[in-house]
Backbone as JSON Lines, residues from 0, in Angstrom:
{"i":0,"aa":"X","n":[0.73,42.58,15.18],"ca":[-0.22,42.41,14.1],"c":[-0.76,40.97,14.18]}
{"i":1,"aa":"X","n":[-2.4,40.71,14.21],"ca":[-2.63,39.5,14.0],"c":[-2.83,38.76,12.99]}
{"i":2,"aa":"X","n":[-2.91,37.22,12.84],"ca":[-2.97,36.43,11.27],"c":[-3.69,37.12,10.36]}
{"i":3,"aa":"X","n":[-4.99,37.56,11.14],"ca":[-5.89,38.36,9.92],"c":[-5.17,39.38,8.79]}
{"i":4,"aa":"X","n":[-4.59,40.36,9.57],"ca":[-3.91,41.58,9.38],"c":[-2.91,41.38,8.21]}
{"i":5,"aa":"X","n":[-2.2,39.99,9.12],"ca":[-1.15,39.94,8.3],"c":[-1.11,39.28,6.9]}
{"i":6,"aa":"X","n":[-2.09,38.4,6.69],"ca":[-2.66,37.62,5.63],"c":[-3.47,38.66,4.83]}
{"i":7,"aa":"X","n":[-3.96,39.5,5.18],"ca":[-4.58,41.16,4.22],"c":[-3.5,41.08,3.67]}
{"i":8,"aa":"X","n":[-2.69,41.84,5.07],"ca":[-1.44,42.89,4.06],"c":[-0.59,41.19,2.71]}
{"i":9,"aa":"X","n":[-0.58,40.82,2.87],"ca":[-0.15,39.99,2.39],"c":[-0.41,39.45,0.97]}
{"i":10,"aa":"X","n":[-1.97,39.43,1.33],"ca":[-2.8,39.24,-0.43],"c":[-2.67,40.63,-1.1]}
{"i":11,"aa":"X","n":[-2.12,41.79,-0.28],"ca":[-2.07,42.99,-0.98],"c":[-1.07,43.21,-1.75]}
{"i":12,"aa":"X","n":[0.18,42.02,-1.44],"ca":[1.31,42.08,-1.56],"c":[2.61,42.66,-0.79]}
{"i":13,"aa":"X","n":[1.83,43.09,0.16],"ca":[2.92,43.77,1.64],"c":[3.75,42.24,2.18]}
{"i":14,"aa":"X","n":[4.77,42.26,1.77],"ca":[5.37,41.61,2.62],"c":[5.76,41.2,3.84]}
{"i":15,"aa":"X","n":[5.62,42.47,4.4],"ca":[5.49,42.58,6.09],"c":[4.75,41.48,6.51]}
{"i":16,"aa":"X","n":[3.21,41.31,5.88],"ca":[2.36,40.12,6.63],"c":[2.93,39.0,6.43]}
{"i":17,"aa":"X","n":[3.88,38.24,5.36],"ca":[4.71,37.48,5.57],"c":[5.73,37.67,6.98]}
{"i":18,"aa":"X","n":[6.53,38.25,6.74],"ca":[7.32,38.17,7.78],"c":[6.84,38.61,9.19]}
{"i":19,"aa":"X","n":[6.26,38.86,9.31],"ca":[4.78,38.44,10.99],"c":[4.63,36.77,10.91]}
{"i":20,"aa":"X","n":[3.92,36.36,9.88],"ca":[3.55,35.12,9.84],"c":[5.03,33.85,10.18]}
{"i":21,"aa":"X","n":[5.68,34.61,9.7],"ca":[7.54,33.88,9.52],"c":[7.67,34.31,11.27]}
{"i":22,"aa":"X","n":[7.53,35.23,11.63],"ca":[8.17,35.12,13.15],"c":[7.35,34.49,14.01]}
{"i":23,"aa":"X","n":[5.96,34.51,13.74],"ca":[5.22,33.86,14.8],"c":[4.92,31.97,14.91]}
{"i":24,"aa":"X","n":[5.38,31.73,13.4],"ca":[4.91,30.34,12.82],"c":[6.17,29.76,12.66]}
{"i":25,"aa":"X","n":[7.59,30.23,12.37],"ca":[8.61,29.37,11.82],"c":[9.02,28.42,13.02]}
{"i":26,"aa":"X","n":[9.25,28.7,14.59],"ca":[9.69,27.7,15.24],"c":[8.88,26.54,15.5]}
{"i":27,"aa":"X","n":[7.27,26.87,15.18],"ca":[6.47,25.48,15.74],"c":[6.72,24.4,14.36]}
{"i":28,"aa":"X","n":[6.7,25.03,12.99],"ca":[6.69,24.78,12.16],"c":[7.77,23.66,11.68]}
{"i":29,"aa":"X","n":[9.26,24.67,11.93],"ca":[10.44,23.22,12.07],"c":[10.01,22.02,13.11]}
{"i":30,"aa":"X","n":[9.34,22.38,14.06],"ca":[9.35,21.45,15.12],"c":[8.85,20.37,14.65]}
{"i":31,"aa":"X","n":[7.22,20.41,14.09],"ca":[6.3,20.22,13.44],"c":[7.09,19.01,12.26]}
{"i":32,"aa":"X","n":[7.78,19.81,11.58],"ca":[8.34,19.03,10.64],"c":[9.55,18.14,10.83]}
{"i":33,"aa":"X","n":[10.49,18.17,12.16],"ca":[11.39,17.65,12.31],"c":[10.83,15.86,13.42]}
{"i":34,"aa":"X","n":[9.3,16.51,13.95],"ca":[8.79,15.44,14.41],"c":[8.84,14.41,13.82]}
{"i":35,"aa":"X","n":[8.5,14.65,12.25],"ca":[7.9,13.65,11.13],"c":[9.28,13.57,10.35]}
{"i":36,"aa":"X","n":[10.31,13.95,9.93],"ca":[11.22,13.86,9.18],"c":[12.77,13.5,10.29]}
{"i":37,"aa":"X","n":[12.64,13.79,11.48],"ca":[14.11,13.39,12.37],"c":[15.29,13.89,11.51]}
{"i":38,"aa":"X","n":[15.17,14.96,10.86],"ca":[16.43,15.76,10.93],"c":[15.81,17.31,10.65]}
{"i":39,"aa":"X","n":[16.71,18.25,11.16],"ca":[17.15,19.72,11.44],"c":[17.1,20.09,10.75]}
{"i":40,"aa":"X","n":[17.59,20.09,9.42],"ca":[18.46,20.6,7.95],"c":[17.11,20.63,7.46]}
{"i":41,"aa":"X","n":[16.38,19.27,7.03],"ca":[14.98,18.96,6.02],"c":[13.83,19.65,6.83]}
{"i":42,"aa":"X","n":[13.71,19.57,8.15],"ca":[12.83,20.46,8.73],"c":[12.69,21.68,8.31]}
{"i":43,"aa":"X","n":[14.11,22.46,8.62],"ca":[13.99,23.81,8.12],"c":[13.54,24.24,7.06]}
{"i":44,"aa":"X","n":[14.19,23.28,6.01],"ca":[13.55,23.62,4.44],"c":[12.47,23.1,4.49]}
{"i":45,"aa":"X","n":[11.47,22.58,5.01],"ca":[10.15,21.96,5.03],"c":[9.61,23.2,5.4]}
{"i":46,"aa":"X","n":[9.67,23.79,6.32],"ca":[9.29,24.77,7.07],"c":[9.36,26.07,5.96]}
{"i":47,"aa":"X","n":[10.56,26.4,5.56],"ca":[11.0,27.29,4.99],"c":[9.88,27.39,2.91]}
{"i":48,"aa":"X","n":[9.81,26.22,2.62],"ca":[9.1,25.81,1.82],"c":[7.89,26.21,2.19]}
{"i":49,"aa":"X","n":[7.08,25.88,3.12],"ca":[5.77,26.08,3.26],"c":[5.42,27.79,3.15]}
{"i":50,"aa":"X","n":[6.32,28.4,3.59],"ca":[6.37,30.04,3.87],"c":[5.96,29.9,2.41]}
{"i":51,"aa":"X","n":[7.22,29.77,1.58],"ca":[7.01,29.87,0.01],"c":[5.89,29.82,-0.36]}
{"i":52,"aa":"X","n":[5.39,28.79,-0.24],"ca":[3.91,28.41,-0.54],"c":[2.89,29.25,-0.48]}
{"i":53,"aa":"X","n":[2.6,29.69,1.12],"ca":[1.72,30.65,1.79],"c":[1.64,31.68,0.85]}
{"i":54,"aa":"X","n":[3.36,32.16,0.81],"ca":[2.9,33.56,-0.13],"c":[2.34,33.54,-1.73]}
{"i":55,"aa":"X","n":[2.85,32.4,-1.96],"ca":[2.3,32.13,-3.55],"c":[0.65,31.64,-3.42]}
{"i":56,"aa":"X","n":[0.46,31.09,-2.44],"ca":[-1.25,30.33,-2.7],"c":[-1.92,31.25,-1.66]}
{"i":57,"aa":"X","n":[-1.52,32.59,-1.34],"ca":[-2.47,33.6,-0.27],"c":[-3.79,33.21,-0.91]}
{"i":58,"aa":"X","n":[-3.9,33.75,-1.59],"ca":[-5.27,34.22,-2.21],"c":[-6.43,32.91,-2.44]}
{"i":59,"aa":"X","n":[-5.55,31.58,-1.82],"ca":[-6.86,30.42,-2.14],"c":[-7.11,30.26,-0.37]}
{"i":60,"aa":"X","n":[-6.34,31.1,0.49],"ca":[-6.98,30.9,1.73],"c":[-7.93,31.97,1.9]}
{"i":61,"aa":"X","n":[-9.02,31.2,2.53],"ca":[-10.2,31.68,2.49],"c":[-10.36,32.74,4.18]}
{"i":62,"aa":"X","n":[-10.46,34.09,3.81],"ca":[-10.88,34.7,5.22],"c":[-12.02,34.39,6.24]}
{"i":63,"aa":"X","n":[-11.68,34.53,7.36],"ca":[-12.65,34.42,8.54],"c":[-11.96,32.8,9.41]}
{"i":64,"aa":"X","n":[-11.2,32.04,8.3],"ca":[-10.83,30.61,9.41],"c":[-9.64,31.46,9.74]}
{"i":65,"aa":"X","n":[-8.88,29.94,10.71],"ca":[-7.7,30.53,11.3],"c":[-6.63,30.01,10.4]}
{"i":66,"aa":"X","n":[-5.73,30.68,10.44],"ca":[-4.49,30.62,9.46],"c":[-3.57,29.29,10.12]}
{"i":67,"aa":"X","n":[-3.5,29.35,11.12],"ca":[-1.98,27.72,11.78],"c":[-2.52,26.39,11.1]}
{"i":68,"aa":"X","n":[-4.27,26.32,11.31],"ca":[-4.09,24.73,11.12],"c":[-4.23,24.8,9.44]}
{"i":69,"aa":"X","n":[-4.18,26.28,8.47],"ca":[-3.92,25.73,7.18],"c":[-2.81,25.66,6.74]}
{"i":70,"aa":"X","n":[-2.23,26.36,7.47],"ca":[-0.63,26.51,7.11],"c":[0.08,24.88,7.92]}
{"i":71,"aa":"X","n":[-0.14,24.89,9.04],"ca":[0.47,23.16,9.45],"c":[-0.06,22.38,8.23]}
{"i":72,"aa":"X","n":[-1.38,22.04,8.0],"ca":[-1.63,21.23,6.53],"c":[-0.42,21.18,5.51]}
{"i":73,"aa":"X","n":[-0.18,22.17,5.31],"ca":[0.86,22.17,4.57],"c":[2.37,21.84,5.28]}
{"i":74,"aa":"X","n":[2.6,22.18,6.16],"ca":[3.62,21.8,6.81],"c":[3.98,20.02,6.84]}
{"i":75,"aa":"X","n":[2.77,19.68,7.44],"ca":[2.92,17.89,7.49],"c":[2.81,17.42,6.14]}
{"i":76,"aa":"X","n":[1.55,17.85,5.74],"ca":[1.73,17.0,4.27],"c":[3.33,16.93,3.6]}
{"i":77,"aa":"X","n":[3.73,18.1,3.67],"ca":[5.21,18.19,2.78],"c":[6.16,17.1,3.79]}
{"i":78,"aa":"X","n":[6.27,17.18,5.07],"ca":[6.88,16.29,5.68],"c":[7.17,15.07,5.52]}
{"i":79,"aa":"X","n":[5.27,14.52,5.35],"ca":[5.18,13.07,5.11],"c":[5.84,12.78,3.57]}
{"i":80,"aa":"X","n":[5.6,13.36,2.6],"ca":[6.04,13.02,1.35],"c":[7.4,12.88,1.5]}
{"i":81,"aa":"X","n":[8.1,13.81,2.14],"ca":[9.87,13.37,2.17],"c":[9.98,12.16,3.16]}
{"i":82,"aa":"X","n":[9.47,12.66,4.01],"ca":[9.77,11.28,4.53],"c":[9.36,9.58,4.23]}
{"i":83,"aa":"X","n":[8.27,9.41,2.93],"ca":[8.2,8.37,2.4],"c":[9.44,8.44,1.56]}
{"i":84,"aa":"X","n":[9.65,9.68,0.92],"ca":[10.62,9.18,-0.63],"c":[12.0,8.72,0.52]}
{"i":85,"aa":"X","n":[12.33,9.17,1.81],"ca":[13.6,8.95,2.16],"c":[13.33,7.45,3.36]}
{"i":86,"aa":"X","n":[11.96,7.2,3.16],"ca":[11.91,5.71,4.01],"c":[12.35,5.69,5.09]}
{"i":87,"aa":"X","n":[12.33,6.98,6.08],"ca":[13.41,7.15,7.12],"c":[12.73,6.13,8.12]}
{"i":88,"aa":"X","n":[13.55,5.14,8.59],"ca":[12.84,4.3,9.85],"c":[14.11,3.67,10.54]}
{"i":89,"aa":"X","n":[14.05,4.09,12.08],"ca":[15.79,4.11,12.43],"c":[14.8,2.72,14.01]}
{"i":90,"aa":"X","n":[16.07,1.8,14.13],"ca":[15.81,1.07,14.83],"c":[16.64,1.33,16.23]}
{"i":91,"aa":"X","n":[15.73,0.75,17.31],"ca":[15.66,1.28,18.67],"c":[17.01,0.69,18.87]}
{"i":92,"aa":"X","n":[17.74,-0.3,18.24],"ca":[19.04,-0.76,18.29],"c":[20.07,0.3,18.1]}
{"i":93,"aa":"X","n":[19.86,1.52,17.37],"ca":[20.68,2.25,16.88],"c":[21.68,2.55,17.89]}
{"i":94,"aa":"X","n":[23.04,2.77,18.04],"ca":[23.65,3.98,19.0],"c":[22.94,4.89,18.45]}
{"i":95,"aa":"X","n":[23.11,5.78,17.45],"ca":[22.98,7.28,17.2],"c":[21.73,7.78,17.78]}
{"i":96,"aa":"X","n":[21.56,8.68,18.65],"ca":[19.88,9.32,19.2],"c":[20.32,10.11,18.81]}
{"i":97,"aa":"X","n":[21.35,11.02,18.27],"ca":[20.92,12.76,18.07],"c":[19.79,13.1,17.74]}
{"i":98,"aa":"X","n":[18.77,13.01,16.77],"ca":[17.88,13.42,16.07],"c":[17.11,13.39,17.35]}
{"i":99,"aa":"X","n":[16.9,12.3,18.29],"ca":[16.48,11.99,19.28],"c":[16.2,12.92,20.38]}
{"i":100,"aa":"X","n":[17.64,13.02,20.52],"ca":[18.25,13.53,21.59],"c":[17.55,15.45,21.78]}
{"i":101,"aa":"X","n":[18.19,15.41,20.17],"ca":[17.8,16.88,19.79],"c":[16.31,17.26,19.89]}
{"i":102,"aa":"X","n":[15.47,16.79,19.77],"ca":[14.01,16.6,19.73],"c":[13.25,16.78,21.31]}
{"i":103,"aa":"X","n":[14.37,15.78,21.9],"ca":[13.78,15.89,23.41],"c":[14.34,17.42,24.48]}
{"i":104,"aa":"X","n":[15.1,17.91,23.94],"ca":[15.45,19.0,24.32],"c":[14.69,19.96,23.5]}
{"i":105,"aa":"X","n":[13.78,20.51,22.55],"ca":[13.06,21.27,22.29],"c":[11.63,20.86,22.97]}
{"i":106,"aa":"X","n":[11.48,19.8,23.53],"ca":[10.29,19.25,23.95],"c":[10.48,19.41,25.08]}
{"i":107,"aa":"X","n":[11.44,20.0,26.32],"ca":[11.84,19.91,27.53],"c":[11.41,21.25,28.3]}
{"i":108,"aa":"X","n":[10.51,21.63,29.01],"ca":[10.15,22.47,30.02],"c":[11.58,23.41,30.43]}
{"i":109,"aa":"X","n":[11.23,24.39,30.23],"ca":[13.2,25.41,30.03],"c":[13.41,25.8,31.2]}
{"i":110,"aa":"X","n":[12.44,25.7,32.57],"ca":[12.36,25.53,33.89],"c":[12.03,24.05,34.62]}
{"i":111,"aa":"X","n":[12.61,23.3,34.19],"ca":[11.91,22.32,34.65],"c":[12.69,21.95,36.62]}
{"i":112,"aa":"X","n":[11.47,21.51,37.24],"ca":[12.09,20.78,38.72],"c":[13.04,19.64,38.33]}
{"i":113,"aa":"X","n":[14.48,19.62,39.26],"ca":[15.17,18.46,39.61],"c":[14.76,17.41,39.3]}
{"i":114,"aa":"X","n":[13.75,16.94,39.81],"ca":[12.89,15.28,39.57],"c":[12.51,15.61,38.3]}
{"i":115,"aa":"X","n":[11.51,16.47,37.44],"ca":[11.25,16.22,36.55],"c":[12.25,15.9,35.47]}
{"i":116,"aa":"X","n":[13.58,16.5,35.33],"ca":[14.69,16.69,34.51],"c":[15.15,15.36,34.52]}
{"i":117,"aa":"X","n":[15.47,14.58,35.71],"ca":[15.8,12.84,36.05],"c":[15.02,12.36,35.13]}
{"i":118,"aa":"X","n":[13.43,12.4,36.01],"ca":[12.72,11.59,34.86],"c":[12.36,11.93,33.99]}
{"i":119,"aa":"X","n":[12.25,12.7,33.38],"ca":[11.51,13.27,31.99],"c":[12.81,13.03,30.63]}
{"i":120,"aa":"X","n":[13.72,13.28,31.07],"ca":[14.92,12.94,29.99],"c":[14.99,11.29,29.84]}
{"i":121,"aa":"X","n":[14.85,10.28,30.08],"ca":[14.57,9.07,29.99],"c":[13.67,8.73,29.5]}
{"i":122,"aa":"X","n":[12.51,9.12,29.88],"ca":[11.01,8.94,29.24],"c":[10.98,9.24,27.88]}
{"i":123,"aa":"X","n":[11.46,10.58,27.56],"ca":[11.27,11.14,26.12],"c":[12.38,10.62,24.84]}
{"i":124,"aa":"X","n":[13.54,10.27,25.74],"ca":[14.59,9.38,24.47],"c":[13.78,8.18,24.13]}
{"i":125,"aa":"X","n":[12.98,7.39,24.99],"ca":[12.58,6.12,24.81],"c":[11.11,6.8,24.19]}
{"i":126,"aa":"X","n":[10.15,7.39,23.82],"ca":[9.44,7.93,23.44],"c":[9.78,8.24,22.17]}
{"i":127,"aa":"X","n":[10.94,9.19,22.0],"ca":[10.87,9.6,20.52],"c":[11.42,9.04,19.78]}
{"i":128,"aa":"X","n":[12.45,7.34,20.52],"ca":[13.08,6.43,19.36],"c":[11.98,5.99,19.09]}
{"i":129,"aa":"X","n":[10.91,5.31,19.92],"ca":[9.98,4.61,19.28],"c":[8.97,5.63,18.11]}
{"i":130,"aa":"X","n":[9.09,6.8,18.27],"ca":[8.17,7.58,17.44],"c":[8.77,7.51,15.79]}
{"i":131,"aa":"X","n":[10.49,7.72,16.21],"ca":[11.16,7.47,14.85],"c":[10.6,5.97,14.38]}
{"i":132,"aa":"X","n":[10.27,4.97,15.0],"ca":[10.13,3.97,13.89],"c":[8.34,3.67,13.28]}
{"i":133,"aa":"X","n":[7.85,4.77,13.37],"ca":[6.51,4.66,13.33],"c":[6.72,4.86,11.42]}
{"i":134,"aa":"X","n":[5.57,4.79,10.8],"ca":[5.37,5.02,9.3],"c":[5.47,6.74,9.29]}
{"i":135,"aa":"X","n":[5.92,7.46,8.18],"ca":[5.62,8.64,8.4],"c":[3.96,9.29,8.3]}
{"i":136,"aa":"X","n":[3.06,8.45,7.77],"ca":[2.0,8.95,8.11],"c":[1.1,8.93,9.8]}
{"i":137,"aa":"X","n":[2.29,7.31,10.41],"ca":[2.02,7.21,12.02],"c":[1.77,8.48,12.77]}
{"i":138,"aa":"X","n":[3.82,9.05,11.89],"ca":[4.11,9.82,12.74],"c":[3.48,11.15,12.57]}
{"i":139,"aa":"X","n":[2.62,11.65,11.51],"ca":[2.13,12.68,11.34],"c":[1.3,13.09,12.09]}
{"i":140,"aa":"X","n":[0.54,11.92,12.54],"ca":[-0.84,12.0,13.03],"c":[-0.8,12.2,14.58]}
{"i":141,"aa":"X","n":[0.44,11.54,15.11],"ca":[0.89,11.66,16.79],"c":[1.09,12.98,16.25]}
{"i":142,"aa":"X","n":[1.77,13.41,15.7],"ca":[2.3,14.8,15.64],"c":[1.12,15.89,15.86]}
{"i":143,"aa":"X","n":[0.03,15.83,14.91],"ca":[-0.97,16.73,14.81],"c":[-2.04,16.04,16.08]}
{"i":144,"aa":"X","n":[-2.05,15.34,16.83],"ca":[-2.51,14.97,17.74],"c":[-2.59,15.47,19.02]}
{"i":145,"aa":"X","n":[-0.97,15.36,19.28],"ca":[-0.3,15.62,20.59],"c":[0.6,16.93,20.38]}
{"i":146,"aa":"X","n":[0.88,16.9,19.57],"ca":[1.78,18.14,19.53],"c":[0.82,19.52,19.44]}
{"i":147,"aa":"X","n":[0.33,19.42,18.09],"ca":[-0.55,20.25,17.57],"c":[-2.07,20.19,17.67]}
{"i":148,"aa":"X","n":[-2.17,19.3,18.7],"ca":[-3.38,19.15,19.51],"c":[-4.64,19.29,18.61]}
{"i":149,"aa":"X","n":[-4.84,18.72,17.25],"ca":[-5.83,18.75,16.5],"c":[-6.74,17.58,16.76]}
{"i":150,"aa":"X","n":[-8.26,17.85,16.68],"ca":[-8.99,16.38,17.34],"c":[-8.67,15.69,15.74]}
{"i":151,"aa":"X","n":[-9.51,14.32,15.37],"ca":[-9.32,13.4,14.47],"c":[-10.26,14.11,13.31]}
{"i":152,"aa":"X","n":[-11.27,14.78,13.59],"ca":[-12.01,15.0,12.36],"c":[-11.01,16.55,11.85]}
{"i":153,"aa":"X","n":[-10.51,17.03,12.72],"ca":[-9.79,18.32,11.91],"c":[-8.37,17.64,11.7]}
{"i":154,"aa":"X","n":[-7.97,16.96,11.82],"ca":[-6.71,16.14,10.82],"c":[-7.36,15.17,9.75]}
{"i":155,"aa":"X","n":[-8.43,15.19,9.67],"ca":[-9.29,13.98,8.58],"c":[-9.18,15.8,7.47]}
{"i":156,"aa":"X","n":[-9.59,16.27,7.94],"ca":[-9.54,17.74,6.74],"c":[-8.56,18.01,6.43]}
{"i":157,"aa":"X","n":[-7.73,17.89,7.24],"ca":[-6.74,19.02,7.19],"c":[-5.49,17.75,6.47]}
{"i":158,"aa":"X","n":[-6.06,16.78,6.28],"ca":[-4.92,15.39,5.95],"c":[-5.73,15.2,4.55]}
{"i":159,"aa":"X","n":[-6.61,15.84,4.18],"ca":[-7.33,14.97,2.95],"c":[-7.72,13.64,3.53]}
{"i":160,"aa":"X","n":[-8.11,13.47,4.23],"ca":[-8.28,11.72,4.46],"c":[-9.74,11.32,4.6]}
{"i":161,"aa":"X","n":[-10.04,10.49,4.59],"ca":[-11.57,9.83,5.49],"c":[-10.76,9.81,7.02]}
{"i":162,"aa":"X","n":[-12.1,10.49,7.78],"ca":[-11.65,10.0,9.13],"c":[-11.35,8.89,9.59]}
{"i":163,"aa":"X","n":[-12.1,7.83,9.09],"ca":[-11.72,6.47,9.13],"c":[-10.26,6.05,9.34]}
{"i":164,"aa":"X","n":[-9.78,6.67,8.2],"ca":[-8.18,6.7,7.88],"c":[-7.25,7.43,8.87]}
{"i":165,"aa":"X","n":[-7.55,8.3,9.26],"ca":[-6.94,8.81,10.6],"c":[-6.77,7.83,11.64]}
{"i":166,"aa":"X","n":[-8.22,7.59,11.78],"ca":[-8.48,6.86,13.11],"c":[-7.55,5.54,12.98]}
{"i":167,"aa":"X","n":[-7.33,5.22,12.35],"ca":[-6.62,3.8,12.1],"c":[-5.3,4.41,12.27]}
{"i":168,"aa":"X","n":[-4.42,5.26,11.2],"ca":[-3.32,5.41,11.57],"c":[-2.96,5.5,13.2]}
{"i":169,"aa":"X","n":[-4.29,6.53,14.21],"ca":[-3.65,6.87,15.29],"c":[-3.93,5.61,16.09]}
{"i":170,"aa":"X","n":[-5.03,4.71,15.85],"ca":[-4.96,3.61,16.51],"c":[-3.37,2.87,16.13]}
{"i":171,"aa":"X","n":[-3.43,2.2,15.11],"ca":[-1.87,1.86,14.85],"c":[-0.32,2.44,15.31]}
{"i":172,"aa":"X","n":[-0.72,3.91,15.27],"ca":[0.4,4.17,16.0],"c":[0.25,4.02,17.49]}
{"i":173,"aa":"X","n":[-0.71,4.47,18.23],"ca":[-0.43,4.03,19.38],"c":[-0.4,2.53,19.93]}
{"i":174,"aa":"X","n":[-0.69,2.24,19.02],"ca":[-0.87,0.04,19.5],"c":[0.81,-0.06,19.51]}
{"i":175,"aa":"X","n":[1.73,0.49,18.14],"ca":[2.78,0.34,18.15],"c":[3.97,0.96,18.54]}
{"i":176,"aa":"X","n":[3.56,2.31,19.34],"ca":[4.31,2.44,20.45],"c":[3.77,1.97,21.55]}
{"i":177,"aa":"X","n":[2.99,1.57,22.05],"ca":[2.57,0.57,23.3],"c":[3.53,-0.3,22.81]}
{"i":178,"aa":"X","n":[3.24,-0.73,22.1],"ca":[4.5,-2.24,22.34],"c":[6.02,-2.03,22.41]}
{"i":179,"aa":"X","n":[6.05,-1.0,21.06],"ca":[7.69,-0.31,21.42],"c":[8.27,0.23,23.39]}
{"i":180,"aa":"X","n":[7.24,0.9,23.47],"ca":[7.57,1.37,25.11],"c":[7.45,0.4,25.81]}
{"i":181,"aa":"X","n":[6.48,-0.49,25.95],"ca":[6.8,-1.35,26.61],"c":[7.89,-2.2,27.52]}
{"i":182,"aa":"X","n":[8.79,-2.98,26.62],"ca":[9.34,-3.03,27.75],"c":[9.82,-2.14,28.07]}
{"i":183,"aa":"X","n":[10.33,-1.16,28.13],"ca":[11.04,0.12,28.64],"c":[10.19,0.36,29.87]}
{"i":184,"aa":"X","n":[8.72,0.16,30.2],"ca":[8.3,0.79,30.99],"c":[8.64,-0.75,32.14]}
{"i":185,"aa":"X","n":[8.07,0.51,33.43],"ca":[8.94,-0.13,34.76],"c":[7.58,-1.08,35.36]}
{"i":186,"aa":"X","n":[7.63,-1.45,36.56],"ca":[6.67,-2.12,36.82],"c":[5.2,-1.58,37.59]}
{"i":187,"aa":"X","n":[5.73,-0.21,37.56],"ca":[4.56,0.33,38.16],"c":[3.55,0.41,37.02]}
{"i":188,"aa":"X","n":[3.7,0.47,35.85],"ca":[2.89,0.45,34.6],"c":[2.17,-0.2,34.53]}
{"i":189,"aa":"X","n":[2.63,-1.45,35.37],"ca":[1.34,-2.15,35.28],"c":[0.49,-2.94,36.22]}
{"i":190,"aa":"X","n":[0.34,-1.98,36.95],"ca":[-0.29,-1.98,38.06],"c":[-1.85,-1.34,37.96]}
């Protein structure tokens, strides 16, 4: 069944189109949210929350758009708010990477070549500590960027924002993981 279908049956009150929407949307969704929040537990209920939502506010989504980037809207927004009230910002000093760790293994090619597995597991711990210390609105915006591959004017909508305001966060975040990665990177970088 597709979003359409399932978002009908749904404003009809069929539950089914929920749970379509729940199997096809819940894993990008934690992902989505664990980008911006660095833990498992709050993801899920971030995730799990937004479902809530969907089914209670069907009827203010409007037919004919596509259903992911209104439903992610909701996904990040709820993200970023916990993650201001919990100030989460973990320093590259830390021992602890789980959150890290855990992150780069959902982000990891489930076939990946020999060489890539060497290098790609190095790259992405040093990648996603520096992503943990970004602002959570930094990190929203890498998120819906790169992850969720939205250009800047459909995260300016989909964020409530002036594009302006986008554009700055994603400039800022990337100025400040450039510097975070930095030294980490080797010398061919800068060549």
């Amino acid at each position: 069944m597709d979003d359409r279908i399932a978002i009908s049956r749904l404003k009809q009150g069929d539950l089914t189109g929920l749970e379509t929407l729940v199997n096809r949307y819940q894993a990008p969704a934690v992902r989505a949210a664990y980008a911006i929040v660095f833990d498992y537990a709050l993801a899920e209920d971030i995730a799990q929350t937004a479902f809530l939502k969907v089914a209670e506010r069907v009827h203010q989504f409007e037919d004919g758009h596509p259903f992911a980037p209104w439903f992610f809207r909701i996904v990040v927004n709820d993200a970023i708010k916990i993650a201001r009230r919990r100030n989460h910002s973990v320093s590259l000093d830390e021992e602890s990477d789980e959150p890290a760790a855990k992150l780069a293994r959902w982000l990891l090619d489930p076939n990946p070549g020999p060489e890539a597995v060497v290098e790609g597991k190095e790259t992405q711990a040093i990648i996603l500590k520096a992503i943990q210390r970004l602002r959570p609105e930094q990190r929203a915006v890498v998120v819906m960027r790169y992850y969720l591959e939205m250009s800047e004017s459909e995260m300016s909508g989909k964020m409530d924002r002036p594009l302006s305001t986008v554009k700055w966060w994603l400039r800022e975040a990337r100025k400040r993981l450039r510097n975070l990665v930095g030294p980490w990177r080797g010398p061919e970088a800068e060549e």
